[in-house]
TORSEZA-404560 format. One record per residue (C-alpha): x, y, z; residue in one letter. Coordinates in steps of 0.1 Angstrom, whole numbers, plus 2048, in hexadecimal, padded with zeros to 3 digits. Example, Ala and Ser with C-alpha at 12.3 -4.5 7.8 and 13.67 -1.06 7.14 Angstrom:
TORSEZA-404560
<site <87B 7D3 84E> "A">
<site <889 7F5 847> "S">
end
This chain:
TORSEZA-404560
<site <6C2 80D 7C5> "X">
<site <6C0 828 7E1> "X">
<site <6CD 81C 803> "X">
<site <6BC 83C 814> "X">
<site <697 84A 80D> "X">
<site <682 861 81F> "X">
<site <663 84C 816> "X">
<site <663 826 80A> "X">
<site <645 81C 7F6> "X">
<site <63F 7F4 7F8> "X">
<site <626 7EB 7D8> "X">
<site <629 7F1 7B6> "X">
<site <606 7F3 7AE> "X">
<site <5EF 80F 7A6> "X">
<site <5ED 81B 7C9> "X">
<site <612 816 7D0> "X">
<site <618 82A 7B0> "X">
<site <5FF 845 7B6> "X">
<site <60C 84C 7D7> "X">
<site <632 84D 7CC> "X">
<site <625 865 7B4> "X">
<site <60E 87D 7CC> "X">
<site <62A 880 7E4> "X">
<site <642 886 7CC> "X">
<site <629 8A5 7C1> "X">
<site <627 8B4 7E2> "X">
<site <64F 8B5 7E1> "X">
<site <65A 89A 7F4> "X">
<site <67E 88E 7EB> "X">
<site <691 86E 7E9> "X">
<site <673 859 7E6> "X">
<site <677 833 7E2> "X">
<site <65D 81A 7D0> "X">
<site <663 7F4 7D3> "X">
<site <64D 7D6 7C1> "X">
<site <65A 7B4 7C4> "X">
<site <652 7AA 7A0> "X">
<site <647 7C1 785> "X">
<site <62B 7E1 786> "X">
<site <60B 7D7 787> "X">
<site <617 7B6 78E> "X">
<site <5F7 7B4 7AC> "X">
<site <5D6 7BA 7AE> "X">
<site <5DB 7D7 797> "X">
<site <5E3 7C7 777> "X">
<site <5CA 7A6 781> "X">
<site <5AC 7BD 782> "X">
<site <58F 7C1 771> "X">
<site <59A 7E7 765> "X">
<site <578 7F4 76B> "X">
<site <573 816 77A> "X">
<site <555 822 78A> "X">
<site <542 83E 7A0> "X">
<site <524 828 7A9> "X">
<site <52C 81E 7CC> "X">
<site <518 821 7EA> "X">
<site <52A 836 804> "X">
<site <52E 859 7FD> "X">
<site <554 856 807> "X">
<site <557 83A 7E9> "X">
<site <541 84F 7D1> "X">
<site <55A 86C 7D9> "X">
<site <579 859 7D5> "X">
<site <573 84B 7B6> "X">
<site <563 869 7A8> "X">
<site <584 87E 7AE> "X">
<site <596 864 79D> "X">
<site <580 85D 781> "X">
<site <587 884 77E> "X">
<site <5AF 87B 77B> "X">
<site <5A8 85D 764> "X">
<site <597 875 74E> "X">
<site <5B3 88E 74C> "X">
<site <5D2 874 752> "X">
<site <5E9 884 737> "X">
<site <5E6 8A6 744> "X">
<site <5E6 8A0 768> "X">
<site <600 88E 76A> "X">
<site <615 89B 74D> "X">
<site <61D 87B 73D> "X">
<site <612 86E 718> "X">
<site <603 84F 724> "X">
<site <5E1 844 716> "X">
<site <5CE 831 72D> "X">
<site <5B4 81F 715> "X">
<site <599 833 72B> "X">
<site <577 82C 71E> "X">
<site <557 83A 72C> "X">
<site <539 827 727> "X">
<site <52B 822 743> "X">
<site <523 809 75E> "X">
<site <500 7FA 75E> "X">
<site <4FB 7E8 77D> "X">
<site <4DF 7CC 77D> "X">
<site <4C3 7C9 797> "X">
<site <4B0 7A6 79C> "X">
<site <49A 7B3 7B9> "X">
<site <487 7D2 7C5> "X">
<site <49E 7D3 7E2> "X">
<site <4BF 7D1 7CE> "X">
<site <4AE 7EF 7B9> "X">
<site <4A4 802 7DA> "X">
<site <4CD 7FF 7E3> "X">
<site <4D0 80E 7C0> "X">
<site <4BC 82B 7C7> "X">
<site <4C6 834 7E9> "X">
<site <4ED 835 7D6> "X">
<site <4E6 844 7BD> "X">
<site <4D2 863 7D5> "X">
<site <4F9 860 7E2> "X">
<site <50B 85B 7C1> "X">
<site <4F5 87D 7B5> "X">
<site <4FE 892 7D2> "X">
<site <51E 892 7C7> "X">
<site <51A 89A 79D> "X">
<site <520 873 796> "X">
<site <507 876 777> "X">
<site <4F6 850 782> "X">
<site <4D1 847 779> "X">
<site <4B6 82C 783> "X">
<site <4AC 818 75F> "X">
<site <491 804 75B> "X">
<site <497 7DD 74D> "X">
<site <48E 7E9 728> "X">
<site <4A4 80E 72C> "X">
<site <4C2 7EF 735> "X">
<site <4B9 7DB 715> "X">
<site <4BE 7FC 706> "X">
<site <4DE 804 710> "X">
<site <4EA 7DF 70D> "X">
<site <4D3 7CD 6F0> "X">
<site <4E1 7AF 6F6> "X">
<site <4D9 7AD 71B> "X">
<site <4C6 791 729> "X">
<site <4AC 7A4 73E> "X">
<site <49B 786 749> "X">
<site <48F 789 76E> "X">
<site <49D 7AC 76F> "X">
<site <491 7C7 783> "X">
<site <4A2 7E9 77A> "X">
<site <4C6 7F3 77C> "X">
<site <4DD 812 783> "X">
<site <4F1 822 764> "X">
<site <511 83B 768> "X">
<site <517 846 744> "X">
<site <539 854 751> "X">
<site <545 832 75E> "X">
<site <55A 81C 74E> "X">
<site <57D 80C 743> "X">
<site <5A3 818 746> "X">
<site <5C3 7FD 740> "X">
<site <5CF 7FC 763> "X">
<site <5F5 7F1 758> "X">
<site <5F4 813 746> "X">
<site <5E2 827 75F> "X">
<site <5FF 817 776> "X">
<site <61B 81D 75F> "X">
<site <60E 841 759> "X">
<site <614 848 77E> "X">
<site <633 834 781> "X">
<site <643 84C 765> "X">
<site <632 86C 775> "X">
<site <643 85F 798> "X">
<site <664 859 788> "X">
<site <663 87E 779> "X">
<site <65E 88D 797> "X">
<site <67F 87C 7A4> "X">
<site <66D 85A 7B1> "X">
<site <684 83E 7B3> "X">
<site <670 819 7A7> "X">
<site <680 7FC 7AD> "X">
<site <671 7DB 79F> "X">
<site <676 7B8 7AA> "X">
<site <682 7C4 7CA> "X">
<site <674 7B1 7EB> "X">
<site <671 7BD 807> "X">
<site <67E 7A4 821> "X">
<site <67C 7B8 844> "X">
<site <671 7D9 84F> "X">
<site <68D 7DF 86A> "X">
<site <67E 7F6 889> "X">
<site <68A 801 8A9> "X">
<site <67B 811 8C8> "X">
<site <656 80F 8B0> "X">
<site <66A 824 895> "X">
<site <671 818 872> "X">
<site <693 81D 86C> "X">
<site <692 808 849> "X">
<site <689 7F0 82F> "X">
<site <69D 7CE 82A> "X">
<site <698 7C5 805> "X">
<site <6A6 7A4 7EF> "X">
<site <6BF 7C1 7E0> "X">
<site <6CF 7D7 801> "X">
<site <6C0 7E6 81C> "X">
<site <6B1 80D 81B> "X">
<site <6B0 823 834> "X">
<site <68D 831 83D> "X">
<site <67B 83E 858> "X">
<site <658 83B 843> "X">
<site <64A 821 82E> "X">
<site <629 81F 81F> "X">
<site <616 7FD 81D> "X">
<site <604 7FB 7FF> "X">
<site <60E 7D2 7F3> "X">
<site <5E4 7CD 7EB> "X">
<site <5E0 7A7 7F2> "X">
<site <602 7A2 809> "X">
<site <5FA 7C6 819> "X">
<site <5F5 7B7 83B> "X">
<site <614 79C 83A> "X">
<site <629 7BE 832> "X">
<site <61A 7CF 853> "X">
<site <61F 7B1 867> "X">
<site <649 7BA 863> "X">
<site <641 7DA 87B> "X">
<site <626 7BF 890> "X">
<site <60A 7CF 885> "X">
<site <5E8 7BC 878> "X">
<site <5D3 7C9 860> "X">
<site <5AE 7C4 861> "X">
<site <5AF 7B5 83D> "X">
<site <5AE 793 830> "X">
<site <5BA 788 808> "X">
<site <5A2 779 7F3> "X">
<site <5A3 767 7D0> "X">
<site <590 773 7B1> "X">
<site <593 769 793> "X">
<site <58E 77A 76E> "X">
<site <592 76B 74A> "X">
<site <595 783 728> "X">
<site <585 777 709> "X">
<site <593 77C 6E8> "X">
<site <58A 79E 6D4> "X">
<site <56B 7A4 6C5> "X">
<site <557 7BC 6B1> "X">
<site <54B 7D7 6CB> "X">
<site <527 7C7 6DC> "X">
<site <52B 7D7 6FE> "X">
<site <530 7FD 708> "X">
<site <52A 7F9 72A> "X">
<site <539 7E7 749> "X">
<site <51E 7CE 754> "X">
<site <51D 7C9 778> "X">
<site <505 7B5 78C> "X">
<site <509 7AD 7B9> "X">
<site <4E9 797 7B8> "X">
<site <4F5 785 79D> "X">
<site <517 788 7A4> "X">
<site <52B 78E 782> "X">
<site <53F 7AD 774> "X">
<site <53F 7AD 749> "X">
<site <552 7C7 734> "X">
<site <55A 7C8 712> "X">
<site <581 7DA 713> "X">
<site <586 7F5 6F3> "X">
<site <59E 7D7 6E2> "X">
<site <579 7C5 6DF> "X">
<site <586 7AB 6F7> "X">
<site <56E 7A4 717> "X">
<site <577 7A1 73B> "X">
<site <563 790 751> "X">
<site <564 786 776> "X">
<site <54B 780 794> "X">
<site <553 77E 7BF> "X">
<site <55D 759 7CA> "X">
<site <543 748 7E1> "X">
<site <556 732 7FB> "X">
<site <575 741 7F6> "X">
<site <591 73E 812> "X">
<site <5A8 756 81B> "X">
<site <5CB 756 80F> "X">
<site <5E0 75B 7F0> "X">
<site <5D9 745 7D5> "X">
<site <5D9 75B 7B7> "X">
<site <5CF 734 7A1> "X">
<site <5B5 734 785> "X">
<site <59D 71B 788> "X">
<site <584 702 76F> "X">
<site <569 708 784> "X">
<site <568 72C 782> "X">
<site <571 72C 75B> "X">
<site <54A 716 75D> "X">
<site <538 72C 76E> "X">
<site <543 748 763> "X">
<site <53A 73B 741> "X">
<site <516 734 748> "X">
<site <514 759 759> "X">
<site <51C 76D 741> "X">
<site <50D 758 728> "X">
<site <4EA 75A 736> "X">
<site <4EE 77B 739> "X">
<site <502 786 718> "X">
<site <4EE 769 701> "X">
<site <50A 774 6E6> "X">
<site <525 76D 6F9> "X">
<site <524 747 6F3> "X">
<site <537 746 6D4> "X">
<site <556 75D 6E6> "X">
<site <575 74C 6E9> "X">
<site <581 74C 709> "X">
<site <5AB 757 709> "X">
<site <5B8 754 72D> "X">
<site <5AA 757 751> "X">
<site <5C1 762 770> "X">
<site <5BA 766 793> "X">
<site <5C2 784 7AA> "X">
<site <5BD 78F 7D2> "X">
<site <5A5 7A5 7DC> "X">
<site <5B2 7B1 7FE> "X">
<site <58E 7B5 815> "X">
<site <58B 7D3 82D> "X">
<site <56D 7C8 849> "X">
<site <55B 7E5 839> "X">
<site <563 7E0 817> "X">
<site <574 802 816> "X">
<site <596 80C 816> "X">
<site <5AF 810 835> "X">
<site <5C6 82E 82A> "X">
<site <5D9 835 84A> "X">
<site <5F4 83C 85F> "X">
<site <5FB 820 879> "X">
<site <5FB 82D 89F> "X">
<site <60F 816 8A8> "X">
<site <62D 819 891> "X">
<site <63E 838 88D> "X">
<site <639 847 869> "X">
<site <62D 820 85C> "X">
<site <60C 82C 845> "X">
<site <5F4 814 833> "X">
<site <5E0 812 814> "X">
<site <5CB 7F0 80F> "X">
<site <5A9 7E1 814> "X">
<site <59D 7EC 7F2> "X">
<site <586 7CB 7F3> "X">
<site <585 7CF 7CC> "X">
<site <588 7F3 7C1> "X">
<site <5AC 801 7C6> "X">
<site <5AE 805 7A0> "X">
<site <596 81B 7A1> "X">
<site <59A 833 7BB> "X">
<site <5BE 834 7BE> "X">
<site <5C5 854 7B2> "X">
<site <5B1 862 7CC> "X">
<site <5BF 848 7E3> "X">
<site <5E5 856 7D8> "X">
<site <5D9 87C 7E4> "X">
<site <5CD 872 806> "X">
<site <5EA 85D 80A> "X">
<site <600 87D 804> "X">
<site <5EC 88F 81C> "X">
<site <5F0 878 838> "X">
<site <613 876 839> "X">
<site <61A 89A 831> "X">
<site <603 8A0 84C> "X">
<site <5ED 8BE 830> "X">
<site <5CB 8C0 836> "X">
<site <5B4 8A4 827> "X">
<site <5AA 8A8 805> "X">
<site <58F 896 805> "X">
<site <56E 892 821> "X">
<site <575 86E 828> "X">
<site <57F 857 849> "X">
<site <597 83A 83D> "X">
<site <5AA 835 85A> "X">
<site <5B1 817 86C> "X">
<site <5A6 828 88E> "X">
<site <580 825 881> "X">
<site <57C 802 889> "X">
<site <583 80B 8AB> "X">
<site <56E 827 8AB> "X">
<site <54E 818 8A0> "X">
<site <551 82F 87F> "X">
<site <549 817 869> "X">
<site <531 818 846> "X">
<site <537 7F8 82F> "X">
<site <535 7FD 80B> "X">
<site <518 7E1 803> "X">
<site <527 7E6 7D8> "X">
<site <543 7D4 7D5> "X">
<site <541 7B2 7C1> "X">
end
């Protein structure tokens, strides 16, 4: 390992990767990467691996349409011969009342702006899209034929290789221990294997993102936040698109090994770390997707896991650099959708720190909560 760096990335998942890899394509050298267990080992690789442009603030719709444009063209923008499983079939988002479909149209008047190819459909166009659908009580729903599903340990290893091509330095099961500062400058990282020398570090450990930044006595705005998933066993393919209701609160794909993943937002849940599966959710989640997918009762059910969404107040992003700390940067808050905008996330994070002009039209800062400049993002399950 490296015991001097100019930039020390802490967080091996998609956006730690992606980030490693963007600066390392604007030419900066003798860049450092540490996870403390393997790639993907976070959030990333507990995820749902759905990837979608059907968000509700034009910042979001923007983000995740420049990376679905990456996702789309991973081999040749990156240069690396990694296949990420992408499949495009679409997200079709449910509506149980006329005011859930009036949020639908005022997005998708958003989502359109910007070329994301979304659509109103009525509860039969949904049955024809998904025959099997329940549409019981159903009121309309949104469709993005462009939307759908990439493997995010590949999409993570792709950018892990592309990083370590450029001359990226990754070192797994590496802690971090202490983020030694002097005078409000970072002078380096203290790690379970030697210390490296640093006067910049980039936050971007997802769930333990703000227990990283309290090592420079900073607190983040975030909080951690359990969800939990479980995988069937394959099938025949039933299901093109990624099934997504907030009303009713459940997420449903069907992944291109004919398995199914499946997950819905906790009710009651603390804050905190516990990344433990649970028998009530394996229940409910049962009955869910069952009353919604009637063929789904005969499925097998493989494993379930549990994973941390790390909540912004806004349910957007904070991608930042610190005022406070010299040179200490930040990238968390995805509140459930770093997968899917983190290639976009790993080019604004490159142009922060090289100090470029933004790429992209958006306001992630952490300043904007101070500023009043706040728009939440009312999609996220």
């Amino acid at each position: 390992m490296k015991n001097k760096a100019s930039v020390v990335v802490i967080g091996g998942g998609v956006v730690g990767n992606s980030v490693a890899y963007n600066l390392a394509k604007r030419g900066v050298k003798d860049i450092v990467l540490v996870e403390r267990s393997f790639l993907a080992s976070g959030a990333t690789g507990r995820c749902g691996a759905g990837v979608r442009q059907q968000w509700g603030t034009r910042q979001n719709c923007l983000l995740a349409r420049e990376s679905m444009r990456v996702f789309e063209n991973f081999k040749d923008t990156l240069n690396v011969d990694v296949d990420i499983e992408l499949k495009q079939k679409g997200y079709l988002l449910l509506a149980y009342s006329d005011n859930e479909l009036g949020l639908f149209k005022r997005n998708i008047e958003v989502q359109n702006s910007l070329d994301i190819p979304s659509k109103l459909v009525t509860p039969q166009e949904a049955k024809d899209i998904v025959p099997d659908l329940n549409i019981d009580k159903l009121v309309g729903g949104a469709f993005c034929p462009t939307d759908g599903h990439a493997n995010p340990f590949k999409v993570t290893y792709g950018y892990s290789k592309a990083a370590v091509n450029l001359g990226v330095e990754i070192n797994k099961f590496t802690e971090v221990k202490k983020i030694k500062t002097e005078k409000g400058k970072i002078i380096g990282v203290q790690t379970n294997r030697g210390f490296i020398e640093t006067s910049k570090v980039v936050d971007a450990a997802g769930g333990w993102s703000q227990q990283i930044a309290k090592m420079v006595n900073v607190e983040l705005p975030v909080y951690s936040e359990r969800h939990e998933i479980l995988v069937t066993e394959s099938v025949k393919p039933i299901l093109d698109p990624m099934l997504m209701s907030f009303s009713y609160n459940i997420y449903c794909q069907q992944t291109p090994d004919g398995s199914f993943i499946m997950g819905y937002g906790p009710e009651n849940e603390p804050p905190g770390f516990n990344t433990h599966s649970s028998w009530q959710f394996l229940e409910t989640m049962s009955k869910k997707a069952t009353w919604l997918l009637p063929p789904l009762n005969k499925l097998r059910i493989l494993r379930q896991w549990a994973g941390l969404y790390n909540i912004s107040p806004d349910k957007q992003p904070i991608v930042s650099k610190i005022k406070d700390v010299e040179n200490f940067y930040v990238a968390c808050g995805f509140s459930g959708h770093g997968f899917m905008i983190a290639p976009a996330i790993g080019v604004l994070m490159a142009d922060i720190i090289t100090e470029s002009e933004f790429t992209y039209d958006v306001i992630l800062d952490i300043e904007r909560y101070k500023r009043g400049e706040v728009i939440s993002e009312p999609s996220v399950v």
